[in-house]
FILUMBA-776676 format. One record per residue (C-alpha): x, y, z. Coordinates in steps of 0.25 Angstrom, whole numbers, plus 5000, padded with zeros to 4 digits. Layout:
BEGIN
XYZ;...
***
This chain:
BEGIN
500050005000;500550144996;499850205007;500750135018;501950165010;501750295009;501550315023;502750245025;503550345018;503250455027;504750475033;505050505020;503850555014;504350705013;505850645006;505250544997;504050584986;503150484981;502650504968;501550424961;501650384946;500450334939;500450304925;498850314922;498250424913;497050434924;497650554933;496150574940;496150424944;497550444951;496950574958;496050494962;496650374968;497550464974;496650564981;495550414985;496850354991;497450484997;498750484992;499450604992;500650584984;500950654970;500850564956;501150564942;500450514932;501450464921;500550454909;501450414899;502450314908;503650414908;504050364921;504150214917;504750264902;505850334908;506250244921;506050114913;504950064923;504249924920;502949944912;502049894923;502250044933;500850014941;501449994954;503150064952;503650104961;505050174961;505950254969;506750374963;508150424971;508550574971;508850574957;507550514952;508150384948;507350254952;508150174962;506950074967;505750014960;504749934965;503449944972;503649934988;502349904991;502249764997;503749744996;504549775010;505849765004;505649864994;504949955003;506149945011;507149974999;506250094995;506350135009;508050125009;508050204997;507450315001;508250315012;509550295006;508850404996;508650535004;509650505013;508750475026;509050425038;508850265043;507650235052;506850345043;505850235038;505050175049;505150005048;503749975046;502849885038;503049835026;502249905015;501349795008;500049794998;
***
């Protein structure tokens, strides 16, 4: 669930941004989604797949999920949701990322599905 990884997030919630990409011409069904489910977090519709063009991404995109480093180049892929490990190698990243101290992420659950 996005939701409780979002919240998880929050120590570094105003060092890490979150952005949204959706590849669907239907921008008022996103405003919708997002407004029903509460999710305050910008989004992009990439209409004409540039993202993936450019980055070389699989053709399936429906649940990608990437982290860019200081430079905007892509240093892990893969969806933590429901997987610990990477959840935990996301969480390293950042750290190692923006410099931040140990013990700045709580040791909590796992985010699962």
């Amino acid at each position: 669930e996005w939701g409780a990884l979002l919240e998880e997030m929050k120590p570094v919630r105003d060092k890490v941004s979150v952005l949204f990409v959706f590849q669907t011409p239907k921008s008022e069904e996103l405003d919708v989604l997002f407004q029903r489910y509460g999710v305050r977090y910008p989004y992009f519709q990439d209409k004409d797949e540039k993202l993936k063009k450019v980055n070389g991404f699989p053709e399936d995109m429906s649940s990608l999920v990437f982290l860019l480093d200081k430079d905007n180049r892509v240093v892990l892929v893969g969806s933590p949701i429901g997987n610990t490990k990477l959840w935990q190698l996301y969480r390293k990243q950042i750290t190692i990322i923006l410099d931040l101290p140990k013990g700045l992420w709580p040791e909590k659950k796992a985010v699962t599905d």
